[in-house]
N, C-alpha and C positions, 0 to 999 in steps of 0.2 A: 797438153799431153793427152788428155782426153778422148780429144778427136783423134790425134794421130793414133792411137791405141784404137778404135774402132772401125778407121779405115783399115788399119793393119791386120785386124782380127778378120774383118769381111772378107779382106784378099786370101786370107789362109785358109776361110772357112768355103772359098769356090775350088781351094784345090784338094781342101779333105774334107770329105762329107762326116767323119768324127765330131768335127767341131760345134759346140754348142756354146751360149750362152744362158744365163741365170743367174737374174736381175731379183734386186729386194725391192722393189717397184720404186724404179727413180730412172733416170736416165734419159725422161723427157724431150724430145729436142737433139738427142745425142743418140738413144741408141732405138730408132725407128728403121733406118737407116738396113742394119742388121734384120730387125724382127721379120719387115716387109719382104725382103732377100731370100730370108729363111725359117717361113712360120713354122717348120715344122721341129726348128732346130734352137727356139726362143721357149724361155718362159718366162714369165714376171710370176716369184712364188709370192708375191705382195711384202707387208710388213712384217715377218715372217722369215729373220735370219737363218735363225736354227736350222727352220725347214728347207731355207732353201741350199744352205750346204748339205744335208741329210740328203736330197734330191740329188747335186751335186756327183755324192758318192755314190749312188744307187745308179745314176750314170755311166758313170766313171766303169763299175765293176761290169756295167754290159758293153765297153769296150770304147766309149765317147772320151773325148777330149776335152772339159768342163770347166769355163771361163766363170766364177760369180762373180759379182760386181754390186758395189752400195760404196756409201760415199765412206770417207774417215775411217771411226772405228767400228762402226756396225758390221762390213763385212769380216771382223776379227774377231773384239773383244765379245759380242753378242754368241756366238758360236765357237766359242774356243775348245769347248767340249768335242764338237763334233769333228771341228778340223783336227785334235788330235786323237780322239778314236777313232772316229771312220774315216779320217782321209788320211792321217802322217801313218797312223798305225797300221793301214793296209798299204798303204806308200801306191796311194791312188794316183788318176789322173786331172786331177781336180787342182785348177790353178783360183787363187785369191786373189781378188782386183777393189784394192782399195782407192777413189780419187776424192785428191783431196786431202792428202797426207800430210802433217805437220802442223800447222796453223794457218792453212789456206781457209778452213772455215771461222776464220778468226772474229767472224762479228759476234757465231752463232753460241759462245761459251764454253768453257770447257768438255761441255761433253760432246762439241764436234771436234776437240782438238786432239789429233792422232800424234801422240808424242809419246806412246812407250810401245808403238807398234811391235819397230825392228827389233826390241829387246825380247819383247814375246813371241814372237813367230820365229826367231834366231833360236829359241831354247825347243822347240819344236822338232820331233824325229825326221829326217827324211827331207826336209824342207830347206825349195832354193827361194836364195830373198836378192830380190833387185829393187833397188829407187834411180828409175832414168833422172837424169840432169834434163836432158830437154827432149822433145817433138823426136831427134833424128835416133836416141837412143831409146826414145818409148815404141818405137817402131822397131828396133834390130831386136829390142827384148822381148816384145810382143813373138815377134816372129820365133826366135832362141826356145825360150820358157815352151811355146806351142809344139815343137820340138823334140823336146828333152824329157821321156816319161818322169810319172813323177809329183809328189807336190811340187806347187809353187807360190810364192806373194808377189804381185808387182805390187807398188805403193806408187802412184800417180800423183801428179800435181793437178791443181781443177780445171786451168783453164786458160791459153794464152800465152803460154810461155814464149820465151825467147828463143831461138833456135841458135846455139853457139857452136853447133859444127855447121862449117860453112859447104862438108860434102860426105857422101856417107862414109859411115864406121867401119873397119873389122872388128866387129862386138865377138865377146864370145863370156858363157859365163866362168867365172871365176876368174878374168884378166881387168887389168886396169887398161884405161884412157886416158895415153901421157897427150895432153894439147900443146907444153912447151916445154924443154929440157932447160936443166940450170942446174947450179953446185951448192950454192948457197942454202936453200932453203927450202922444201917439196910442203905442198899445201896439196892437200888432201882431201875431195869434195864429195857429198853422195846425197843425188835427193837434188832437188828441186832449187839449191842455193848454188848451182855452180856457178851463176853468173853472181853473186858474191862474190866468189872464187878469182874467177875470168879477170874479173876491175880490179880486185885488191890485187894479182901478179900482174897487172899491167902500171897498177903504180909503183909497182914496186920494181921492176923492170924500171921503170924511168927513174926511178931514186937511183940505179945501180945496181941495183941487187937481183942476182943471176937465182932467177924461179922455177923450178919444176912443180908443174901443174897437172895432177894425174884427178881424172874423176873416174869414179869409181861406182860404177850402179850394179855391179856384181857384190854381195855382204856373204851372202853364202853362195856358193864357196867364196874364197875373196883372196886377191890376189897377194897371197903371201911374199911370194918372189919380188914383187913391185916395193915391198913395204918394208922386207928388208935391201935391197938392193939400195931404196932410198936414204936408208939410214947409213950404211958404209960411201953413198957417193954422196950424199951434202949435211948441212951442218946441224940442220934442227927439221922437225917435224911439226906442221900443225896440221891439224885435220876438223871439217867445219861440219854442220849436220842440222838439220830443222828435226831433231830430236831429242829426249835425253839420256841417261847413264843408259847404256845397255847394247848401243849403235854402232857408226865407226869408229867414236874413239877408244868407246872400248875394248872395240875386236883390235885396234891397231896395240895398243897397249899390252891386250894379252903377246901378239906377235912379238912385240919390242922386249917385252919381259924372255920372252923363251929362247931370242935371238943372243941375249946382255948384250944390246948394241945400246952403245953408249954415245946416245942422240938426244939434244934438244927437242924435251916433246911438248904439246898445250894442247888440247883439246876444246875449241867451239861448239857447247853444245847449251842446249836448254835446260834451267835448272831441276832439283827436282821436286820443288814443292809447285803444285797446279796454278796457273797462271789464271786469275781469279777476274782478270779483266777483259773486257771484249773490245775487239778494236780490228784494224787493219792487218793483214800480213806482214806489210813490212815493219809498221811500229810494233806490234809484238815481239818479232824478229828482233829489232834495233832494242826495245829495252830489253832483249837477255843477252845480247850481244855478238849477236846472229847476227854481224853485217860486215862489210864492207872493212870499214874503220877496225872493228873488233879483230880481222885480217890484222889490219897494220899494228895495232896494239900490239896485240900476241907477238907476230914478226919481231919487234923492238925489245920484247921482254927475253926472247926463247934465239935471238942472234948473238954473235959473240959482241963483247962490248965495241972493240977495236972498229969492226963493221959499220958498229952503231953510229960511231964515229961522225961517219964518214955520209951514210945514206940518209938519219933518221933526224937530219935537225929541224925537219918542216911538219913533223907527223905527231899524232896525239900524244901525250904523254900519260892518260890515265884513261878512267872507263871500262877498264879490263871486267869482265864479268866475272 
């Protein structure tokens, strides 16, 4: 997502000379690309969060379009002061670009793992929060956010992803991305696990069972119309997330709560005591139950029995997080 996020910034930044970047000195290899294009429109404020949102703002109010950028949680928790004084609190132009979001830094310990991001930047004045699923929506967001005065957060994945739209999006913020329609059961993705998502409706498609598969990289605003619609047109709701309390299952919950739609709900998310172990994304992922299977789990638990019947005699029957 990375790259696509930097090719996509370069292309915006040849057609509006507003556009700047301001790096917490990282992006080696990735964002040279950028600096060399436009030295006059780059800065690396070094190790040096605070300041470099502080700069950011002071941008911002002479009229620039202000991309920062550091990995996890550095460009957040490090500067939260600032993002919400001088940037939510003037309702600047200053966008926040965390890559690397969730547990992609998962060797490096918990203090590279960005797992209460979307919960702290969602309680933030003024502030739009997006987590592309892949490469083709880190690019329509990239471009959206660039856009739309304003704060803003993307939350990037590190490196690699997979590309699951096979052609481009009509993005737009605060709308969902239905991939496949179904009655049965709407699975709910945001952030860097949709191809989680992707496999788990495609098994479950082949069990039978009719999937709507909406991702969702818009949180704020966030597609409310999507989320009740899907509660009056299929049977249960689960929603997945490389985060914890505070994300989409939250936001969907609040929705559910204020609609009293009276729908099977389950929430995939990460728990909330700090994950004390270093390891891979995906085993991380797999033991809080961020995967795949933890999909089919939930489905089995949050479907009507009769269903169950019928689809779930080959599927896990515990594990549940």
């Amino acid at each position: 997502m990375r790259t696509a996020f930097i090719e996509e910034l370069i292309a915006i930044a040849e057609r509006d000379e507003r556009v700047w970047l301001v790096c917490g000195d990282l992006g080696y290899s990735v964002l040279e690309a950028f600096s060399a294009r436009f030295p006059g429109r780059y800065l690396n404020a070094g190790v040096a969060e605070q300041n470099m949102t502080g700069i950011a703002a002071g941008l911002a109010l002479m009229g620039k379009v202000v991309f920062t950028y550091s990995i996890a949680n550095f460009p957040i928790m490090r500067c939260l002061e600032q993002i919400r004084n001088d940037v939510c609190y003037h309702k600047l132009d200053v966008k926040v670009v965390a890559v690397g979001g969730g547990l992609a830094y998962g060797s490096h310990g918990y203090t590279h793992h960005g797992v209460e991001d979307l919960a702290v930047m969602s309680a933030m004045p003024n502030m739009a929060i997006v987590a592309p699923g892949d490469p083709i929506e880190t690019r329509a967001a990239t471009a959206a956010l660039a856009s739309t005065p304003g704060p803003a957060y993307l939350r990037l994945g590190k490196a690699g992803e997979t590309i699951w739209h096979k052609k481009d999006i009509d993005f737009h913020l605060g709308r969902a991305i239905q991939m496949q329609d179904g009655h049965d059961l709407t699975i709910l993705s945001t952030g860097g696990v949709l191809g989680l998502a992707v496999e788990a409706a495609r098994q479950l498609k082949s069990a039978g069972c009719s999937v709507r598969l909406l991702s969702m990289p818009s949180l704020v605003p966030l597609d409310v119309d999507a989320i009740a619609k899907a509660a009056s047109e299929t049977a249960a709701i689960i929603t997945i997330e490389e985060h914890g309390i505070g994300g989409l299952g939250t936001m969907t919950a609040e929705v559910l709560t204020s609609i009293r739609a009276a729908v099977s709900f389950y929430p995939i998310r990460l728990g909330r005591d700090p994950i004390r172990l270093s390891g891979s994304q995906e085993q991380l992922r797999s033991d809080q139950g961020v995967s795949t299977e933890g999909i089919l789990v939930a489905a089995k638990r949050v479907l009507n029995s009769e269903l169950l019947r019928i689809l779930f005699r080959e599927l896990p029957s515990n594990n549940m997080h």
